[in-house]
LOPAKOL-11681 format. One record per residue: residue in one letter; x, y, z of N, C-alpha, C in turn. Coordinates in steps of 0.2 Angstrom, whole numbers. Layout:
REM residues N
@res: A, nc1: X, nc2: Y, nc3: Z, cac1: X, cac2: Y, cac3: Z, cc1: X, cc2: Y, cc3: Z
...
***
This chain:
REM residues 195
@res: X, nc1: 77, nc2: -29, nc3: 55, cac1: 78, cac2: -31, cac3: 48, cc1: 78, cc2: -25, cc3: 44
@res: X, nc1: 85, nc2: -24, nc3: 40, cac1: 84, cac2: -19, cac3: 35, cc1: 85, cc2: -22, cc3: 28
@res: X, nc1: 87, nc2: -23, nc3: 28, cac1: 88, cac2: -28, cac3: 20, cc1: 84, cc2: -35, cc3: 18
@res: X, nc1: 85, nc2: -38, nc3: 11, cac1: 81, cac2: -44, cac3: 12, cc1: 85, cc2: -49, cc3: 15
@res: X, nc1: 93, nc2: -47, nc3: 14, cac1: 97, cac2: -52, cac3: 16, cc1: 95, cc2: -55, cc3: 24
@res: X, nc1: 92, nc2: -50, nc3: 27, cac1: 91, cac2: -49, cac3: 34, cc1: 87, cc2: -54, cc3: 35
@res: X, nc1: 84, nc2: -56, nc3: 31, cac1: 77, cac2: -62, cac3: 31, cc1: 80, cc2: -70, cc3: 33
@res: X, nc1: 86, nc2: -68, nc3: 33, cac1: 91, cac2: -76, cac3: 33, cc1: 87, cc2: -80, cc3: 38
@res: X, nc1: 84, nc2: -85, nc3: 38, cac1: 84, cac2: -89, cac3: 45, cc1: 77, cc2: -85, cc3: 49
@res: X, nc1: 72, nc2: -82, nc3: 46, cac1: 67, cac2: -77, cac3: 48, cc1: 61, cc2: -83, cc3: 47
@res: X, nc1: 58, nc2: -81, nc3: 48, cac1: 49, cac2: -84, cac3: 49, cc1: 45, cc2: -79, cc3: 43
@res: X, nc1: 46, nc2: -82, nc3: 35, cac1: 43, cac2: -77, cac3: 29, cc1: 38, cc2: -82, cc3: 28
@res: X, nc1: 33, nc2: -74, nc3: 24, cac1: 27, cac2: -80, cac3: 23, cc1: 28, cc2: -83, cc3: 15
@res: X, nc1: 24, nc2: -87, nc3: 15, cac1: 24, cac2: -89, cac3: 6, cc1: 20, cc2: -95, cc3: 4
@res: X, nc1: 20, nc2: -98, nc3: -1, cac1: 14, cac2: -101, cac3: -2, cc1: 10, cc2: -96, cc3: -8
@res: X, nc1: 6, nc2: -94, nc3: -3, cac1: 1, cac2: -91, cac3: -6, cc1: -5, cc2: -94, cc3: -14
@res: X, nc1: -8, nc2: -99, nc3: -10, cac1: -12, cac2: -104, cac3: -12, cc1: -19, cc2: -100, cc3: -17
@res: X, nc1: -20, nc2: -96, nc3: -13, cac1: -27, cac2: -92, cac3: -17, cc1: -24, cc2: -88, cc3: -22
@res: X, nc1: -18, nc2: -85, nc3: -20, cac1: -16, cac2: -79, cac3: -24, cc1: -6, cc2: -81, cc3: -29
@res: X, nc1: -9, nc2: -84, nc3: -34, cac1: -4, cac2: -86, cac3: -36, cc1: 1, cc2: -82, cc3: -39
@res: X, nc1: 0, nc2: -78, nc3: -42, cac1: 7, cac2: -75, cac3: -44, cc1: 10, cc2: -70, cc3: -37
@res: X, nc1: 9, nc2: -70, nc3: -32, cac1: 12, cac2: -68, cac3: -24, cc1: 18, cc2: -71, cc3: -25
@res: X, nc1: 19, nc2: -78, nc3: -24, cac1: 23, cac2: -83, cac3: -21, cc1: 30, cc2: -81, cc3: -26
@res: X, nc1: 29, nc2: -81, nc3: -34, cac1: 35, cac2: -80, cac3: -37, cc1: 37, cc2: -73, cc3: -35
@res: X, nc1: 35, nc2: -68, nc3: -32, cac1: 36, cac2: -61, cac3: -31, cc1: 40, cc2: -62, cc3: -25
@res: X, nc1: 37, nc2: -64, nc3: -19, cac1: 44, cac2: -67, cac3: -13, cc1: 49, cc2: -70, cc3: -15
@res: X, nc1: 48, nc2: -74, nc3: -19, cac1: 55, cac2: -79, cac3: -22, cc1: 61, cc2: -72, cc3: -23
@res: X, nc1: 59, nc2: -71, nc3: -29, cac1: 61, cac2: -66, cac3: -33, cc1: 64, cc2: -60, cc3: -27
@res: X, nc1: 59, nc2: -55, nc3: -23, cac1: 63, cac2: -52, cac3: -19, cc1: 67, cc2: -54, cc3: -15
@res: X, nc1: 66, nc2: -62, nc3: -11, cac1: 70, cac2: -66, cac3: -7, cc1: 77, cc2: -66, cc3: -12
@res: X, nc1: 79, nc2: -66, nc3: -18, cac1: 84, cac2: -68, cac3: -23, cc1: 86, cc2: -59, cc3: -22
@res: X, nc1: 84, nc2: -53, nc3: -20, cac1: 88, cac2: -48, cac3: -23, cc1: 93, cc2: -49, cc3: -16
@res: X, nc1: 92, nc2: -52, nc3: -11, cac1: 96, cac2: -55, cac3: -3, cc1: 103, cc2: -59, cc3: -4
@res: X, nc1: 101, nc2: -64, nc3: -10, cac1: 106, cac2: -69, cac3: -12, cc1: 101, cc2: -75, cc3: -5
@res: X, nc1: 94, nc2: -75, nc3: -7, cac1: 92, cac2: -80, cac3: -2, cc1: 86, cc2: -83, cc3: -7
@res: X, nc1: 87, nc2: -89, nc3: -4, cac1: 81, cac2: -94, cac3: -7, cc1: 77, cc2: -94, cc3: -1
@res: X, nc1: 70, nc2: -99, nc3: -5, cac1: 66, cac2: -100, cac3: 2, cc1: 69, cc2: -105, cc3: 7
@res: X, nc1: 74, nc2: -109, nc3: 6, cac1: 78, cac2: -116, cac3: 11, cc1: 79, cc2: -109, cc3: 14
@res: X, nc1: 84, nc2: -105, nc3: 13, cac1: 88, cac2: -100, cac3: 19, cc1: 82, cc2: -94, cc3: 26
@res: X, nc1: 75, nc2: -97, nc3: 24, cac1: 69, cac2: -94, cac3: 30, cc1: 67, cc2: -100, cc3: 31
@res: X, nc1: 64, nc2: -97, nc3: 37, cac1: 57, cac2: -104, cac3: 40, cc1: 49, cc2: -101, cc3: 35
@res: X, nc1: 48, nc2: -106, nc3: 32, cac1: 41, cac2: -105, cac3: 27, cc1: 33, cc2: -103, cc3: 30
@res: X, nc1: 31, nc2: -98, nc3: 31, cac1: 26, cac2: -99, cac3: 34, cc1: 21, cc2: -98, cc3: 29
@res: X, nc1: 18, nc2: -104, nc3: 29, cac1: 13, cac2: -107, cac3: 23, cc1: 5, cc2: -104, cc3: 24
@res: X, nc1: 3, nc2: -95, nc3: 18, cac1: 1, cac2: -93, cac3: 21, cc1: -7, cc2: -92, cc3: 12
@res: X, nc1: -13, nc2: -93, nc3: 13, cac1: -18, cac2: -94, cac3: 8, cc1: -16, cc2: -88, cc3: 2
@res: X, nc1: -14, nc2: -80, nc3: 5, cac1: -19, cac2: -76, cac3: 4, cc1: -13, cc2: -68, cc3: 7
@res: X, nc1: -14, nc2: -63, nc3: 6, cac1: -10, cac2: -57, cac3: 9, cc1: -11, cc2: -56, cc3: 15
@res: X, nc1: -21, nc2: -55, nc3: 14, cac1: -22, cac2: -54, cac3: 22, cc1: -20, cc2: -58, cc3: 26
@res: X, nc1: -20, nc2: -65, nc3: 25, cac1: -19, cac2: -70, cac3: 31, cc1: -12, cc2: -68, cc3: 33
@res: X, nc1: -10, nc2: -67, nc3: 27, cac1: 0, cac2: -64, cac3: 30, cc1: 1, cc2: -60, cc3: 33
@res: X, nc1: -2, nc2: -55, nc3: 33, cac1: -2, cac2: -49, cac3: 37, cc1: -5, cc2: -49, cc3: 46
@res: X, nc1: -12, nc2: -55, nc3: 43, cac1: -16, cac2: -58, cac3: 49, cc1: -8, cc2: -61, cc3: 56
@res: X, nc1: -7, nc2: -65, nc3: 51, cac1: 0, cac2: -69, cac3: 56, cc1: 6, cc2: -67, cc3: 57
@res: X, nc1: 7, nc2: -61, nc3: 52, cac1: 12, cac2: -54, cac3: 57, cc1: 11, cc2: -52, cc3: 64
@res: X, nc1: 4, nc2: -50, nc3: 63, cac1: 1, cac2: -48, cac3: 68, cc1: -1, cc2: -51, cc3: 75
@res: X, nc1: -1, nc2: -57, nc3: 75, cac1: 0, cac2: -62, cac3: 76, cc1: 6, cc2: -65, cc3: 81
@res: X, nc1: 11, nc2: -62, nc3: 76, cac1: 19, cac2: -67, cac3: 78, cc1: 20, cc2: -71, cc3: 76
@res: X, nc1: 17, nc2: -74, nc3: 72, cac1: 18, cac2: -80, cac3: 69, cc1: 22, cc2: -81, cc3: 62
@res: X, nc1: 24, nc2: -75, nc3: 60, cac1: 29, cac2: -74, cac3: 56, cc1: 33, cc2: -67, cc3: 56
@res: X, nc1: 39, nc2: -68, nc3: 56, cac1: 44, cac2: -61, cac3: 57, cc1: 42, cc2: -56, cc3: 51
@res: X, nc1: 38, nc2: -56, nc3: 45, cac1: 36, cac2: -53, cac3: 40, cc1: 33, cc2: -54, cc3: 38
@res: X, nc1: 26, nc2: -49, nc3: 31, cac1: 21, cac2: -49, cac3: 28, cc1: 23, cc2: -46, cc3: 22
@res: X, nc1: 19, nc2: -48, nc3: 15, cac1: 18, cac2: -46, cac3: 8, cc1: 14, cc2: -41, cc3: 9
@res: X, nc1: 13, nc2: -37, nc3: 6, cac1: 5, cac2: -32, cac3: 5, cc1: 7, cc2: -27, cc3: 0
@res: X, nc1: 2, nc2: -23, nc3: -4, cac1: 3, cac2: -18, cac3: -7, cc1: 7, cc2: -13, cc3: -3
@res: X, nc1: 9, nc2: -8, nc3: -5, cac1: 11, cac2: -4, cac3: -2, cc1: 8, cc2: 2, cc3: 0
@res: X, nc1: 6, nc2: 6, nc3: 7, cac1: 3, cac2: 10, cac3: 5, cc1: -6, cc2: 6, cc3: 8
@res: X, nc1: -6, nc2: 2, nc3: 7, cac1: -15, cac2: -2, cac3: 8, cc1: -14, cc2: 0, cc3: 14
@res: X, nc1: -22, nc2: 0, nc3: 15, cac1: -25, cac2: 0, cac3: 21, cc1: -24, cc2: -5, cc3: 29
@res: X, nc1: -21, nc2: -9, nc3: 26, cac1: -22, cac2: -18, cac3: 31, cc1: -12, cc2: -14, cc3: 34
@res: X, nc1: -12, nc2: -11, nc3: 29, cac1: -3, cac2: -11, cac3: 33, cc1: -3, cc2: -8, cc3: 38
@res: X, nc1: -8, nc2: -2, nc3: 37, cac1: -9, cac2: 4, cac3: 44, cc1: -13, cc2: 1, cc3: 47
@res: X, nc1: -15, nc2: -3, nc3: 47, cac1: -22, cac2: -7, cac3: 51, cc1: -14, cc2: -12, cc3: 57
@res: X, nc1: -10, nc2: -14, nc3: 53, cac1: -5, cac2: -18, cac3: 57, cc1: -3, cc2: -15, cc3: 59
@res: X, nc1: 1, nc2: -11, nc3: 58, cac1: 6, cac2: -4, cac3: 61, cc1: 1, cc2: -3, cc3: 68
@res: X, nc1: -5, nc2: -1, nc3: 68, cac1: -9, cac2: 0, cac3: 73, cc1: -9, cc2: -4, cc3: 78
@res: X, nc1: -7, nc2: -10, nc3: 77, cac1: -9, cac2: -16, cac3: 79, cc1: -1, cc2: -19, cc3: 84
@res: X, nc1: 1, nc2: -20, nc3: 81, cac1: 11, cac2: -21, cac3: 83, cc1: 9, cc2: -17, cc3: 87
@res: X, nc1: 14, nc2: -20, nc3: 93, cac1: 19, cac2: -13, cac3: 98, cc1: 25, cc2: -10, cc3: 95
@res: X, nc1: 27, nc2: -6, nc3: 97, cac1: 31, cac2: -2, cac3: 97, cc1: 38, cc2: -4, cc3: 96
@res: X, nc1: 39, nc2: -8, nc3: 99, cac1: 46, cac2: -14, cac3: 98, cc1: 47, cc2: -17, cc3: 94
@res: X, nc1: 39, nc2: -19, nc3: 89, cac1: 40, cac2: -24, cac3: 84, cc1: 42, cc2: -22, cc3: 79
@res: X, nc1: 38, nc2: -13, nc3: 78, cac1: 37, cac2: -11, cac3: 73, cc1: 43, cc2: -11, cc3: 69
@res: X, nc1: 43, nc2: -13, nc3: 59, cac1: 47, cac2: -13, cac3: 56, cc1: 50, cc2: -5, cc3: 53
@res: X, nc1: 54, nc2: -3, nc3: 50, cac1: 57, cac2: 0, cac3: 44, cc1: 58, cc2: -1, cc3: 38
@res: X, nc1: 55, nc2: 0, nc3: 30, cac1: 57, cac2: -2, cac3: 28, cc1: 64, cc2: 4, cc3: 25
@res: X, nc1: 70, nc2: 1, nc3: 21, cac1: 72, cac2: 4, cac3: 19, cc1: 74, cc2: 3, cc3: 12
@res: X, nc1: 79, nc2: 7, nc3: 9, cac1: 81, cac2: 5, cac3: 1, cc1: 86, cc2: 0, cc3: 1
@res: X, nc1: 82, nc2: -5, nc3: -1, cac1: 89, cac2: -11, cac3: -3, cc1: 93, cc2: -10, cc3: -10
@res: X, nc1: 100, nc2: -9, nc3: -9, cac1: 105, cac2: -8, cac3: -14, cc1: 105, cc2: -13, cc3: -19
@res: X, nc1: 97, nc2: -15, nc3: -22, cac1: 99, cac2: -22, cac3: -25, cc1: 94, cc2: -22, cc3: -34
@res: X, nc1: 95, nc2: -26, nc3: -37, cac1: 91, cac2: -27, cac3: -43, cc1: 86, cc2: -28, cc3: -43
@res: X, nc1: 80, nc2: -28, nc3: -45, cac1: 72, cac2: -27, cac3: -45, cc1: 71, cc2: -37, cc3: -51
@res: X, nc1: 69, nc2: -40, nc3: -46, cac1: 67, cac2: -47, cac3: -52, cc1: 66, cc2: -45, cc3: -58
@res: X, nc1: 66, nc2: -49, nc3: -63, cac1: 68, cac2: -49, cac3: -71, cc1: 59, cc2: -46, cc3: -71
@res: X, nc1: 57, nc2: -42, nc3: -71, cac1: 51, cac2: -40, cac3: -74, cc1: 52, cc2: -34, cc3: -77
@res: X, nc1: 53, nc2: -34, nc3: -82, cac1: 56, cac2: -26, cac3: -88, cc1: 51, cc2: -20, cc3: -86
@res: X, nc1: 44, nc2: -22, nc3: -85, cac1: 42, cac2: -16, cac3: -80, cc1: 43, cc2: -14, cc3: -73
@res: X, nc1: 46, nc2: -17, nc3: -69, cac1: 48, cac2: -16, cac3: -63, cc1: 51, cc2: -10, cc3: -62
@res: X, nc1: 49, nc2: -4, nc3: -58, cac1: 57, cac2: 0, cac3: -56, cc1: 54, cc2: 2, cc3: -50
@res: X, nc1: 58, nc2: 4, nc3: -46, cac1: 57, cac2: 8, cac3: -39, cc1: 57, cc2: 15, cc3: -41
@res: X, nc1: 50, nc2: 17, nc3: -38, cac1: 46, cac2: 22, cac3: -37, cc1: 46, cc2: 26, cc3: -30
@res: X, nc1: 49, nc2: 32, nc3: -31, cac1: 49, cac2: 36, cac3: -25, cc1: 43, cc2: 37, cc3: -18
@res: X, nc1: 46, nc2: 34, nc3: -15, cac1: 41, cac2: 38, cac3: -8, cc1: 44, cc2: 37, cc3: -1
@res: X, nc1: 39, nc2: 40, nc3: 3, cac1: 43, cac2: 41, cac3: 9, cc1: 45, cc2: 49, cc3: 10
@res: X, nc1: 47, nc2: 50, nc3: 15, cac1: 50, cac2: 59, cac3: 16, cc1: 42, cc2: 62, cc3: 20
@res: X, nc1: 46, nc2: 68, nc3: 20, cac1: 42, cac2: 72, cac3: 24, cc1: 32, cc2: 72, cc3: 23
@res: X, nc1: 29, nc2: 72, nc3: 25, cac1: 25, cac2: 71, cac3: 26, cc1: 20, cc2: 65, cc3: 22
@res: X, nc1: 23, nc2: 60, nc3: 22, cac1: 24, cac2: 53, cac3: 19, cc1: 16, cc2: 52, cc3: 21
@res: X, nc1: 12, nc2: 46, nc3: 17, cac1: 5, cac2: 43, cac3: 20, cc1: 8, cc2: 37, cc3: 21
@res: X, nc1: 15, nc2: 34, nc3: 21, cac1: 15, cac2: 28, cac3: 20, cc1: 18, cc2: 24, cc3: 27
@res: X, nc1: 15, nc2: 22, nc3: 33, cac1: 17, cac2: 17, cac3: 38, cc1: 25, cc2: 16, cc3: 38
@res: X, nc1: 29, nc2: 16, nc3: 42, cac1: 36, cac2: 16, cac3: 44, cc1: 41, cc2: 17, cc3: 40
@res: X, nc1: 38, nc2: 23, nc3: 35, cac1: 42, cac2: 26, cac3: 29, cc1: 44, cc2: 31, cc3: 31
@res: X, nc1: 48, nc2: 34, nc3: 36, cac1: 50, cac2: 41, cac3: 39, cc1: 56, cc2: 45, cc3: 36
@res: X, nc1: 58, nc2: 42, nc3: 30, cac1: 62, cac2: 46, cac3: 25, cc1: 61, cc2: 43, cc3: 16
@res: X, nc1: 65, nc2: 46, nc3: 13, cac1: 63, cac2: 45, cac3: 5, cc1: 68, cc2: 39, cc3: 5
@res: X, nc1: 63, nc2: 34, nc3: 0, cac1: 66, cac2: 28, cac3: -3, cc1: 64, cc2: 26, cc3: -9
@res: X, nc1: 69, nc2: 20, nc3: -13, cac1: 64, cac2: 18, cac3: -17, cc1: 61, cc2: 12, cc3: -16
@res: X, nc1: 54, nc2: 10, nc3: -20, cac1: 48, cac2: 5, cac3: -17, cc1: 48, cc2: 3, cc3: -23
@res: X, nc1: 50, nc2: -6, nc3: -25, cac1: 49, cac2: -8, cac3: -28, cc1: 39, cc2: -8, cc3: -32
@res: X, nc1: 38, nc2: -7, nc3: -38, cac1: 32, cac2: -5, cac3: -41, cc1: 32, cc2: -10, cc3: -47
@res: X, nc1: 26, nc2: -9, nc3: -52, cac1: 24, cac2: -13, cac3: -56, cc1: 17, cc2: -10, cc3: -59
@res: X, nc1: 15, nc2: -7, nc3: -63, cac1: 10, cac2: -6, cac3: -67, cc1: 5, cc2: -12, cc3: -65
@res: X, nc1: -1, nc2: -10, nc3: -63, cac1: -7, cac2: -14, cac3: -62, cc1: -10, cc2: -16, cc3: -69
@res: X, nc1: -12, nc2: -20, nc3: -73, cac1: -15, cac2: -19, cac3: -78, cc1: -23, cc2: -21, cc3: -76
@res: X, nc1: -29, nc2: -18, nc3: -82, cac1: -35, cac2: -19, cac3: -82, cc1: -37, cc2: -22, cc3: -88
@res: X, nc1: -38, nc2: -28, nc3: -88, cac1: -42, cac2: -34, cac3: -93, cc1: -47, cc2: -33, cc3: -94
@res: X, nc1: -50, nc2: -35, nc3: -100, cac1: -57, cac2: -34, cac3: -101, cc1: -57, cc2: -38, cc3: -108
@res: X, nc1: -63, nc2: -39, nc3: -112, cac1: -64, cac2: -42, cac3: -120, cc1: -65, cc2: -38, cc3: -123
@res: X, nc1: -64, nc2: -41, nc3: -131, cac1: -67, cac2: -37, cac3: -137, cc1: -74, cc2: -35, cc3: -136
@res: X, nc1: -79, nc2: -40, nc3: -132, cac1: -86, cac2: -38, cac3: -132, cc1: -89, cc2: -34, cc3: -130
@res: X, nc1: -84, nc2: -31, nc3: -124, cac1: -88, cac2: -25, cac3: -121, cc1: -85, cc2: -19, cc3: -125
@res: X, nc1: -92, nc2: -14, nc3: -126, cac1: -94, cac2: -10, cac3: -131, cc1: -89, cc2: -5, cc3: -130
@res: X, nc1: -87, nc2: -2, nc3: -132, cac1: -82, cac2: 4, cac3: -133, cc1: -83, cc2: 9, cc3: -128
@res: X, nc1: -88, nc2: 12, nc3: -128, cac1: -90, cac2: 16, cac3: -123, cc1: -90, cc2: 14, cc3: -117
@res: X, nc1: -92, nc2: 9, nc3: -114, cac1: -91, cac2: 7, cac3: -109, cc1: -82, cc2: 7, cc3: -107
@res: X, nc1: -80, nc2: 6, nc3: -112, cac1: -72, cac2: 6, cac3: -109, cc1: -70, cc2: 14, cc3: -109
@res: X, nc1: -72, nc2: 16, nc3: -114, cac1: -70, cac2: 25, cac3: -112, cc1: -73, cc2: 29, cc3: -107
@res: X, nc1: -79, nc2: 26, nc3: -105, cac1: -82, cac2: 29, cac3: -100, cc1: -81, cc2: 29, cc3: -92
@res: X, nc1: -76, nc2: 22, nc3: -93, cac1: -72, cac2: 21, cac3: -87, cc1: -65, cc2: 24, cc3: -84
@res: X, nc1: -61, nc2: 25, nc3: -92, cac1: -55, cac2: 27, cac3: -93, cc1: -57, cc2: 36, cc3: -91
@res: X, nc1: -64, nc2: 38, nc3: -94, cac1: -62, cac2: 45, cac3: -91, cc1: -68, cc2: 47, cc3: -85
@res: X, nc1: -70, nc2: 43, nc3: -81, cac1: -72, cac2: 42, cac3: -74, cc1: -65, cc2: 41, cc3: -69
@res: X, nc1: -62, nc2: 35, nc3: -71, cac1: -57, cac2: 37, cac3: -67, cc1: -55, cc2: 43, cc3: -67
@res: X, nc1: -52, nc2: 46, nc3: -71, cac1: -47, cac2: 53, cac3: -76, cc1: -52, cc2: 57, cc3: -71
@res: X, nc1: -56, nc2: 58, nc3: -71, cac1: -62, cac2: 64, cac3: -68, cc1: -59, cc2: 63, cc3: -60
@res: X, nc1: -61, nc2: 59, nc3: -59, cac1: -61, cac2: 56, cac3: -52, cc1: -53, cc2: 56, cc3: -46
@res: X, nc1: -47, nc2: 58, nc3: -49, cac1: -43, cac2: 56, cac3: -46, cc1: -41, cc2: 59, cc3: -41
@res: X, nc1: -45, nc2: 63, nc3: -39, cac1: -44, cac2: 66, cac3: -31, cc1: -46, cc2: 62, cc3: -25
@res: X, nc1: -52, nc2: 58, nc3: -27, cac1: -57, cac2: 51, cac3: -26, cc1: -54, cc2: 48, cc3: -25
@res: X, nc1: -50, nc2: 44, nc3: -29, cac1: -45, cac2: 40, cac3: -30, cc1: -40, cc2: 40, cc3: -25
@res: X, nc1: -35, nc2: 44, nc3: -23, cac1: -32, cac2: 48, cac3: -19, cc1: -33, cc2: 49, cc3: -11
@res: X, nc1: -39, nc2: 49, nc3: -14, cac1: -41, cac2: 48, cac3: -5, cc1: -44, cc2: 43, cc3: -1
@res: X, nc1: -44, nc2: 39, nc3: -7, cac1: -47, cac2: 31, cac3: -3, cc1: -40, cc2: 27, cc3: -3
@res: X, nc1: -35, nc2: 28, nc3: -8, cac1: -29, cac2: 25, cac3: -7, cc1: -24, cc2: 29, cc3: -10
@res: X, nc1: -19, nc2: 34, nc3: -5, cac1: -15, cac2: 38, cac3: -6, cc1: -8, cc2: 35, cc3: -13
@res: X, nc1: -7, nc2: 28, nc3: -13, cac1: -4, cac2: 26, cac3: -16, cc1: -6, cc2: 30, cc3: -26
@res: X, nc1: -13, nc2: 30, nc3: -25, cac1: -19, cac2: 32, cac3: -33, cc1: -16, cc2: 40, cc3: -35
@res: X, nc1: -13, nc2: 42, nc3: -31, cac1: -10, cac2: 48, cac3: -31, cc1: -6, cc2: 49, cc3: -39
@res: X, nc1: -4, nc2: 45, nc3: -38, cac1: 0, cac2: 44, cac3: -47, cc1: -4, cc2: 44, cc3: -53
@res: X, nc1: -10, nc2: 41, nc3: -52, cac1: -14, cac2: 40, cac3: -58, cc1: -14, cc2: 46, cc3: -62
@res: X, nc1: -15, nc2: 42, nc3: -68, cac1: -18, cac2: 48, cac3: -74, cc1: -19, cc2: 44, cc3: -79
@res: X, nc1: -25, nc2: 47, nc3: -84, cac1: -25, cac2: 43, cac3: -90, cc1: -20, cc2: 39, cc3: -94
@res: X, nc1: -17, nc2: 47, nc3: -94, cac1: -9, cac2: 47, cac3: -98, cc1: -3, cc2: 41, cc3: -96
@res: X, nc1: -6, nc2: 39, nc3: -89, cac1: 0, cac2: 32, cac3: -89, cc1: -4, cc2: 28, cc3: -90
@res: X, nc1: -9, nc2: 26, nc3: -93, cac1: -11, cac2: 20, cac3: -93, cc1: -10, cc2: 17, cc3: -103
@res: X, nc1: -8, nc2: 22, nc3: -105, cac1: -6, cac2: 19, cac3: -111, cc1: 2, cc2: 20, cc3: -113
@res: X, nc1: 4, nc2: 12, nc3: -112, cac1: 13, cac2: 10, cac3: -111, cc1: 13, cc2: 6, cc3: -120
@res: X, nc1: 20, nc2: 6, nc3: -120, cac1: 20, cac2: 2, cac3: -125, cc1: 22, cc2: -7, cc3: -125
@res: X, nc1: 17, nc2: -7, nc3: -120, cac1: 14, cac2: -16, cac3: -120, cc1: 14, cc2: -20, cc3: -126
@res: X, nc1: 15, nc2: -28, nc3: -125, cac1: 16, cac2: -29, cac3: -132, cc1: 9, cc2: -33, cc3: -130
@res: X, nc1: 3, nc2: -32, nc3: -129, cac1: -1, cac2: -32, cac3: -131, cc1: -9, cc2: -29, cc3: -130
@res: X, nc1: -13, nc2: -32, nc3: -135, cac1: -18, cac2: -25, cac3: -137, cc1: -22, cc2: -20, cc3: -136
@res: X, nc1: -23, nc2: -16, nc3: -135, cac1: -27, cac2: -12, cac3: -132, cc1: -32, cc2: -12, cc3: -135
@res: X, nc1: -39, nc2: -11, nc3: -130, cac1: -47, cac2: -13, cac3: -134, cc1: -47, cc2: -5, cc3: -138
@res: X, nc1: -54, nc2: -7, nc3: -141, cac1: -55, cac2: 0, cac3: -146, cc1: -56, cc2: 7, cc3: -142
@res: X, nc1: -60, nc2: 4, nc3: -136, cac1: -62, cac2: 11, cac3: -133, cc1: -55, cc2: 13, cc3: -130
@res: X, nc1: -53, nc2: 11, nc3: -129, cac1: -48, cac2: 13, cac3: -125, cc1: -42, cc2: 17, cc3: -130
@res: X, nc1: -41, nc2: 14, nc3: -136, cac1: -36, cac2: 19, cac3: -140, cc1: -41, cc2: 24, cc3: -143
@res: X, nc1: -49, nc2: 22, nc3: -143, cac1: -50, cac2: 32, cac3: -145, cc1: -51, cc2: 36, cc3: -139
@res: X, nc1: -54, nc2: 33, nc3: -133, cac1: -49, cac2: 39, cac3: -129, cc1: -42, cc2: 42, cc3: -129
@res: X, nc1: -38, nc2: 37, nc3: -129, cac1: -32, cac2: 39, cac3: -131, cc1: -30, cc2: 43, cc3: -138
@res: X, nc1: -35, nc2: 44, nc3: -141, cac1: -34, cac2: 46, cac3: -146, cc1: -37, cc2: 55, cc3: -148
@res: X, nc1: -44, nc2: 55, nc3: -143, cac1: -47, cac2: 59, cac3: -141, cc1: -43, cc2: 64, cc3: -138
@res: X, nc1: -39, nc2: 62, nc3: -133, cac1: -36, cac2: 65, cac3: -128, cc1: -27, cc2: 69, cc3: -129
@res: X, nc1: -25, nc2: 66, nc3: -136, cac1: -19, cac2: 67, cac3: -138, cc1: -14, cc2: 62, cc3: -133
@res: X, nc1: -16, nc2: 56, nc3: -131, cac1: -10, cac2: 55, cac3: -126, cc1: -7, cc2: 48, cc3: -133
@res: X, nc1: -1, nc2: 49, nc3: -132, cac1: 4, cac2: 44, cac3: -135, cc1: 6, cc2: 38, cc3: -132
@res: X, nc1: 8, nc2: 32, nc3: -134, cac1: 10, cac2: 26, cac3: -129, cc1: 19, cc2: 28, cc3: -128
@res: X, nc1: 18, nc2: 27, nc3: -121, cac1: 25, cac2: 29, cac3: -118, cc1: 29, cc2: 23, cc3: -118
@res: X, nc1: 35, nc2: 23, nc3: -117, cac1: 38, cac2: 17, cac3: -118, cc1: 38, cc2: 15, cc3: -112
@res: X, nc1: 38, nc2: 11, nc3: -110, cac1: 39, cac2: 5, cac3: -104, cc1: 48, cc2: 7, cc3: -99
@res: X, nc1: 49, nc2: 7, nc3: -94, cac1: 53, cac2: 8, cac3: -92, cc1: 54, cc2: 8, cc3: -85
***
């Protein structure tokens, strides 16, 4: 399978009972194929690791996961040789999420499990919540502990390689706590536009 279309009539996981906003994310990638879920056999699955659990398995032709996480190389490990997938660049549109874009990796000396040339990898901005209540410093303290730290970051999850303060302030249409814009403020970083 190289494309999503390729999923036609495949054993895809979904559901995703524990982890609700997954399911619409398959939907949606199923839809850049021109495929709904009637066009796969449904494998009704709580959670990612179970997905990746019943890949491994056999129990399903394909698994959700971060990109890049541990559990994939953990599969890869696992799968023979015959099983092992590819993923490639689908020539297709990224579901209606205005921060969506595909993010380069893949190529020579990749960390990334059956990525053996450059592609692009559907991506999305993680956001980090929190309330008004917690104290200012604590949120700045965080924002430049990560910032300090991103070689750490990096080496526990190659994917963290991108971080930096400086992306973490987009032009979201909403609020950002106080500590967090006087770090940003401290630091000279401006809100970037969303794109």
């Amino acid at each position: 399978m190289k494309t999503m279309a390729d999923l036609k009539g495949k054993k895809v996981v979904m559901g995703f009972s524990a982890m609700r906003t997954i399911d619409p994310l398959v939907r949606a990638m199923l839809a850049t194929g021109g495929l709904t879920e009637k066009d796969v056999n449904a494998v009704l699955v709580p959670n990612v690791v179970r997905g990746a659990d019943d890949f491994t398995a056999g129990a399903s032709d394909m698994f959700f996961f971060a990109f890049g996480a541990p559990k994939v190389r953990e599969v890869d490990a696992t799968v023979a040789a015959s099983a092992r997938w590819k993923f490639q660049k689908a020539a297709c549109r990224p579901p209606s999420n205005p921060a969506a874009r595909l993010s380069d990796a893949g190529g020579a000396g990749t960390v990334y499990i059956g990525v053996d040339h450059p592609m692009g990898v559907y991506a999305w901005d993680n956001m980090i919540f929190t309330n008004s209540k917690v104290p200012n410093d604590v949120v700045y303290k965080m924002i430049e502990t990560l910032e300090n730290n991103k070689a750490d970051l990096a080496a526990l999850l190659p994917a963290l390689r991108e971080f930096s303060a400086a992306s973490l302030y987009k032009d979201y249409d909403i609020p950002y706590h106080p500590g967090a814009l006087k770090y940003f403020k401290d630091h000279n970083i401006a809100a970037k536009a969303v794109k």
